[in-house]
C-alpha positions in Angstrom: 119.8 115.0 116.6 117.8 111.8 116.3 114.6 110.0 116.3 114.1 108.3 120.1 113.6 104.9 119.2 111.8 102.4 120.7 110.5 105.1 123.2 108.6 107.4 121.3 107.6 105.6 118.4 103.7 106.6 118.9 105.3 109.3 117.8 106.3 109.2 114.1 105.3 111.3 111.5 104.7 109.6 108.0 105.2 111.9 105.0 104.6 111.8 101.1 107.5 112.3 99.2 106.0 114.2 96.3 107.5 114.2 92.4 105.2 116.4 91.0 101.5 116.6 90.0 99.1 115.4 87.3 96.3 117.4 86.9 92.9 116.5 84.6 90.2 118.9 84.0 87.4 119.3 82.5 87.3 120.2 78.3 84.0 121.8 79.3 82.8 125.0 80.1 85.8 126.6 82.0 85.7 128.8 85.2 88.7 130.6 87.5 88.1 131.4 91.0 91.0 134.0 91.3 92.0 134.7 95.1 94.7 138.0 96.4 97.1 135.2 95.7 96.6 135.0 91.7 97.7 138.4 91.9 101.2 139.2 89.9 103.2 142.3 90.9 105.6 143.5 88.2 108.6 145.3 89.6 112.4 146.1 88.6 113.2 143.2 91.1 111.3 141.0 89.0 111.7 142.1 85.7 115.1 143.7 85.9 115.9 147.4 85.3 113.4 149.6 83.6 115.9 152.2 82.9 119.9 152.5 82.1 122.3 155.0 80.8 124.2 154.2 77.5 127.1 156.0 76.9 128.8 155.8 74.0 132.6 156.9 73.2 131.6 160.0 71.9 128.4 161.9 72.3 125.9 162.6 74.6 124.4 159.8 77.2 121.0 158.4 76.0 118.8 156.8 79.1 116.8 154.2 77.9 113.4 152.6 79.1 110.7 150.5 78.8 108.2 153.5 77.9 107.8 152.2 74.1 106.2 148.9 75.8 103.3 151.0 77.3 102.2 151.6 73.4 101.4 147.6 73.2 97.8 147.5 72.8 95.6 145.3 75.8 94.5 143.2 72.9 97.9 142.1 71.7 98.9 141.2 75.6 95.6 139.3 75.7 96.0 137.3 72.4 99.8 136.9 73.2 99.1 135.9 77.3 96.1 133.2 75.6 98.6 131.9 72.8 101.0 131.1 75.6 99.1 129.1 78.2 97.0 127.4 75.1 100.3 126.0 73.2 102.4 125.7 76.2 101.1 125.4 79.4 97.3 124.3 79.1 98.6 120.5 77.8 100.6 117.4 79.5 103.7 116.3 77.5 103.1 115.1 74.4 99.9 116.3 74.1 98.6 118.3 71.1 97.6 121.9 71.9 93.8 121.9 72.6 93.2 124.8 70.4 89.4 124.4 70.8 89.7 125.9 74.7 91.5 129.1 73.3 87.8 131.3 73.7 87.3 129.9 77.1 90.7 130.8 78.1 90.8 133.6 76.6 88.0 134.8 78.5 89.9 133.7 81.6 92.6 135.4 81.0 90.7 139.0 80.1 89.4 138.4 83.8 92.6 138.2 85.3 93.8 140.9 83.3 90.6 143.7 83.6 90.3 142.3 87.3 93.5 144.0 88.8 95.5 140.8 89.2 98.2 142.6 87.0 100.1 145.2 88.8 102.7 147.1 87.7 104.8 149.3 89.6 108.3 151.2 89.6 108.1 151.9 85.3 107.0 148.0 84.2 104.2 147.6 81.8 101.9 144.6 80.7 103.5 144.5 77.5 106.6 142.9 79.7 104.2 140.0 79.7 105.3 138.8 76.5 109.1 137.4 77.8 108.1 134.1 78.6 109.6 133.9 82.3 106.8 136.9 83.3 104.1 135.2 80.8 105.0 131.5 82.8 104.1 133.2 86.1 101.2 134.8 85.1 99.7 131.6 83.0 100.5 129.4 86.6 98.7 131.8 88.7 95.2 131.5 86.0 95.8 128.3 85.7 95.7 127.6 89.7 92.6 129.8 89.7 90.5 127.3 87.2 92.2 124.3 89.1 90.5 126.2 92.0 87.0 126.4 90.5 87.3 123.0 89.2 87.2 121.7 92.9 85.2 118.1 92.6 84.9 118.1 89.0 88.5 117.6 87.8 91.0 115.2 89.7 94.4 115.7 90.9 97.0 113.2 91.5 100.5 113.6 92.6 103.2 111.7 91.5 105.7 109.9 94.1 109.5 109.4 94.5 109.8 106.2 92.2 112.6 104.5 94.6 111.9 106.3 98.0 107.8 107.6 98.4 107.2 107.8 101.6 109.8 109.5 104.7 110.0 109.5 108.3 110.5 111.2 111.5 112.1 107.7 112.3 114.8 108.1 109.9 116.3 111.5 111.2 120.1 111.3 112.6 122.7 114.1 112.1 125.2 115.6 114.1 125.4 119.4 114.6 127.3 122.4 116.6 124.1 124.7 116.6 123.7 125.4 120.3 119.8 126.8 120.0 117.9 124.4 120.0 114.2 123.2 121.9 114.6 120.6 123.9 111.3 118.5 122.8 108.8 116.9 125.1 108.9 113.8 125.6 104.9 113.3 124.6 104.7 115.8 121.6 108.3 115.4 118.9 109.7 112.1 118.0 112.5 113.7 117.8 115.1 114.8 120.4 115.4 118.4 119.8 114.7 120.9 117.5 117.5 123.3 115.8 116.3 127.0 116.3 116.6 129.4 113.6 115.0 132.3 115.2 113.1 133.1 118.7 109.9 133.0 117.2 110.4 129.1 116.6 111.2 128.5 120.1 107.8 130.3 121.4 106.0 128.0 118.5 107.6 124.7 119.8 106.1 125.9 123.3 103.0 126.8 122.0 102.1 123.6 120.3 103.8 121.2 123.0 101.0 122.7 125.5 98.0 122.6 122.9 95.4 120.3 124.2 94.6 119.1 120.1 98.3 118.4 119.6 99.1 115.1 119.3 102.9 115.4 117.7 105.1 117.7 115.7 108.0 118.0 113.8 110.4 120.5 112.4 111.4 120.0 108.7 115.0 120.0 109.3 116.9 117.4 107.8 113.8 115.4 107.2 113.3 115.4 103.3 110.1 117.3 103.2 109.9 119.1 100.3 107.4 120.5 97.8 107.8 120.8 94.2 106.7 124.1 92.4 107.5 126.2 89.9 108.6 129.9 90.2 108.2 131.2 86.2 109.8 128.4 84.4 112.2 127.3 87.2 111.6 124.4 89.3 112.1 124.6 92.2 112.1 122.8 95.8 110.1 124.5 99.1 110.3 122.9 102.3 107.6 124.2 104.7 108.6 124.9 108.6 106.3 122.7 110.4 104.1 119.4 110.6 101.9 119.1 112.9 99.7 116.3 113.8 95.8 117.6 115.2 92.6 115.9 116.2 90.0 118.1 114.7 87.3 115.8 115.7 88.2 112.4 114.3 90.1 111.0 117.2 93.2 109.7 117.4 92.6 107.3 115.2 92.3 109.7 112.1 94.7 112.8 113.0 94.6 115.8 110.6 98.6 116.4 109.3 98.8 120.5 109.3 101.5 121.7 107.3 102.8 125.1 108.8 104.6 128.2 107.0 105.6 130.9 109.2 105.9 133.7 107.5 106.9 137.9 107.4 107.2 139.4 103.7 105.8 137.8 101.2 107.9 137.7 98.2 106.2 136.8 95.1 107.5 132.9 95.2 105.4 133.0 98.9 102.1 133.1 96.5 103.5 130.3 94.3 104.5 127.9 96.9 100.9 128.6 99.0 99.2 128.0 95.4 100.7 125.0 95.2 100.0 123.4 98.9 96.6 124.5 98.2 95.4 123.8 95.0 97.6 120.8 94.1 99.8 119.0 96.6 96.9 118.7 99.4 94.1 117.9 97.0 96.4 115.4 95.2 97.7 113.8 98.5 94.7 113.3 99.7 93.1 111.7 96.6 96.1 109.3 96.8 94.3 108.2 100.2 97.9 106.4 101.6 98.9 109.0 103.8 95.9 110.5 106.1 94.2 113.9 105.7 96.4 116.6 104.6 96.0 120.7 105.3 97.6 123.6 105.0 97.9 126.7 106.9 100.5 129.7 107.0 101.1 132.0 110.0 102.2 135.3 108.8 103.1 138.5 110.5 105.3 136.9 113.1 108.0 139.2 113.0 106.1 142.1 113.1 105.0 141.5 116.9 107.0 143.5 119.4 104.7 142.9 122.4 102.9 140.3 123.9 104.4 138.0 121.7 103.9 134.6 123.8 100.1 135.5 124.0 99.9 136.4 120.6 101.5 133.2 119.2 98.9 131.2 121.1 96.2 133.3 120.2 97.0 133.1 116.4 97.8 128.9 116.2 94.5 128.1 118.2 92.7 130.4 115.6 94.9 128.6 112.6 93.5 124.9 114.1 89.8 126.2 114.4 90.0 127.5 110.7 91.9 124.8 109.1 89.5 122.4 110.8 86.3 124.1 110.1 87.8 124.4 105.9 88.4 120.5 106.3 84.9 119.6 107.6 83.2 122.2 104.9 84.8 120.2 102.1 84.0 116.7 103.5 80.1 117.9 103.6 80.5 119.3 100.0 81.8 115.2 99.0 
């Protein structure tokens, strides 16, 4: 696997290589624009069991749950929810706690809360909200909502690799004994092939190679694109499927770089890492004005087609391009 140098160096794909994010907002009047993906669901999966068995020596088995935490009154998971994105969350390092924003963000919160972004299933309650990996989630997903609503009044900057910012399609060269794998078009991948993890990928490489707004593409395999985010309190690394280099009406000259997710079940961290492209690492990259116009876009529901599955893929990328692009040119009018 390798880049196919000198030949198809019109070809390179130029990426940010992100650190994290620095985000400044307004100390006025505060607003959230909550979205299906500031929604938190609260399961056994997440949260661990809700019920076990203790058995002692002697005596009679006693199953214990999480009942007692459905007697915690909605004001005490409000006040504790507020208390915890006010002294932790809502301040950089170093940075007193801006006390004066707790009746604003309280409010916030009592929106998110009273507005069915909460769900509980399978015996969890709110009260869980209180152990500070479930109260980190919840605080990121509000906090991404008023980043959301701040669009154009707050800025957001990311923060690059100190020693190596930007990557490459032009640095890609491993060996590998995977036998699928696309063999890329000469006119459309810098490089050679792409290693297939699934059929679906295949059909994609096929679908964008014969696109008439394609220009190039790459797989993020081996390539060092990754996103920073956080799941609770965990960092963590995602590294999205796809980039994919459009002219949505600028030309050449100006391509749009579409980062793809393909996606089936979405698992809670899905939200996270979507919430993140969206609402920090495309705004911020594209404030940092080094590396082009940046977007975003996931394709979901791909293994749930069992027929007409070529047609389908086409169908859904040509509607992905027209939405993406028609988001991109709302938000240039709004600047």
């Amino acid at each position: 696997m390798k880049a196919v140098r000198p030949d198809r160096n019109a070809l390179e794909i130029r990426f940010p290589r992100v650190a994290g994010y620095r985000v400044e907002l307004p100390n006025e009047r505060l607003s959230a624009a909550f979205t299906a993906d500031s929604v938190l669901e609260l399961t056994p999966a997440l949260v661990g069991a809700t019920e076990t068995r203790n058995s002692g020596i002697i005596g009679q088995s006693v199953d214990l749950n999480l009942a007692h935490t459905g007697e915690v009154r909605p004001s005490q998971v409000l006040y504790h929810l507020t208390s915890h994105l006010v002294l932790e969350k809502w301040r950089n390092p170093g940075e007193e706690p801006k006390l004066h924003l707790f009746g604003q963000l309280k409010r916030i919160v009592r929106q998110w809360l009273d507005g069915g972004y909460l769900v509980c299933k399978g015996g969890t309650y709110p009260a869980q909200l209180i152990f500070k990996m479930i109260a980190n989630m919840a605080c990121d997903r509000i906090i991404a909502a008023i980043t959301r609503a701040s669009a154009g009044q707050g800025q957001i900057a990311v923060t690059l690799d100190a020693y190596n910012p930007t990557g490459s399609t032009a640095h890609v060269r491993f060996n590998t004994t995977k036998r699928n794998r696309w063999e890329t078009a000469p006119d459309r991948c810098h490089i050679n092939w792409v290693i297939l993890d699934s059929d679906w990928e295949a059909e994609f490489c096929r679908v964008v190679e014969a696109h008439p707004r394609v220009r190039a593409y790459v797989k993020n395999h081996n390539l060092g694109f990754e996103v920073p985010y956080r799941h609770g309190s965990e960092p963590r690394m995602y590294r999205p499927d796809f980039i994919v280099l459009v002219d949505d009406g600028h030309g050449d000259e100006d391509l749009l770089h579409l980062v793809v997710e393909i996606k089936g079940y979405r698992r809670e961290d899905a939200k996270e890492k979507k919430d993140t492209m969206e609402t920090y690492w495309v705004p911020g990259v594209n404030h940092a004005a080094r590396f082009g116009r940046w977007a975003f876009a996931e394709f979901t529901d791909v293994y749930l087609i069992q027929s007409g599955f070529k047609e389908k893929i086409e169908s859904e990328f040509d509607k992905m391009i027209e939405h993406v692009a028609g988001l991109v040119a709302q938000g240039q009018t709004a600047s």
